[in-house]
C-alpha positions, 0 to 999 in steps of 0.5 A, a space after each residue: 240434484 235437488 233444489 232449494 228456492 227462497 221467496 220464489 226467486 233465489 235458487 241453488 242446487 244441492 245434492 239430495 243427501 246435503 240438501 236432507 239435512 240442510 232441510 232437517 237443520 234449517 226446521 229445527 232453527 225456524 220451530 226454536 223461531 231463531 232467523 238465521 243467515 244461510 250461505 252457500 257457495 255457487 257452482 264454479 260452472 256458473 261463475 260460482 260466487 256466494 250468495 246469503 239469504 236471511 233465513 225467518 219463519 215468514 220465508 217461503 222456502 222450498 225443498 224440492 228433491 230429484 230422487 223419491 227417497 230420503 237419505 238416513 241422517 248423519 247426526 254428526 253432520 247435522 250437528 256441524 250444520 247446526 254449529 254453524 247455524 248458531 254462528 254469527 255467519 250463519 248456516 253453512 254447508 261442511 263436508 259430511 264426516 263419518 257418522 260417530 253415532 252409527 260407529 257406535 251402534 256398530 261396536 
């Protein structure tokens, strides 16, 4: 499991591969310098809950990963991460859905 820290003080698990690409999507929002809301859910062994942050370029956020590799990105995931990020919710985490662009290359 692998961390996401905002401002030193809020913190969330996630998986690596989820965490990966709520890395590669959060980047692309804060290099356009569009801020953005990200919510996530906790886990229910906590009390679960929710929990927003507002997402700026004068934010410190950290990506820390459990494993020493990187996950291949689902560009279809990326895209369902980044709609929701360009929603008036803000940044939210989807299930992951097949990769269309590597069934692609595969036919």
């Amino acid at each position: 499991m692998g961390r996401f820290i905002y401002e030193g003080t809020i913190r969330a698990e996630f998986d690596d591969r989820v965490l990966s690409h709520l890395q590669v999507a959060v980047g692309t929002k804060l290099r356009r310098n569009e801020p953005f809301f990200f919510t996530w859910h906790g886990d229910v062994t906590t009390g679960g809950g929710r929990t927003t942050v507002w997402v700026h370029s004068g934010a410190s956020l950290v990506f820390g990963y459990f494993g020493g590799r990187a996950p291949k990105i689902n560009r279809t995931w990326l895209e369902a991460l980044m709609r929701t990020a360009n929603s008036p919710g803000g940044l939210q985490v989807v299930p992951e859905p097949p990769d269309d662009n590597e069934a692609e290359q595969l036919g």
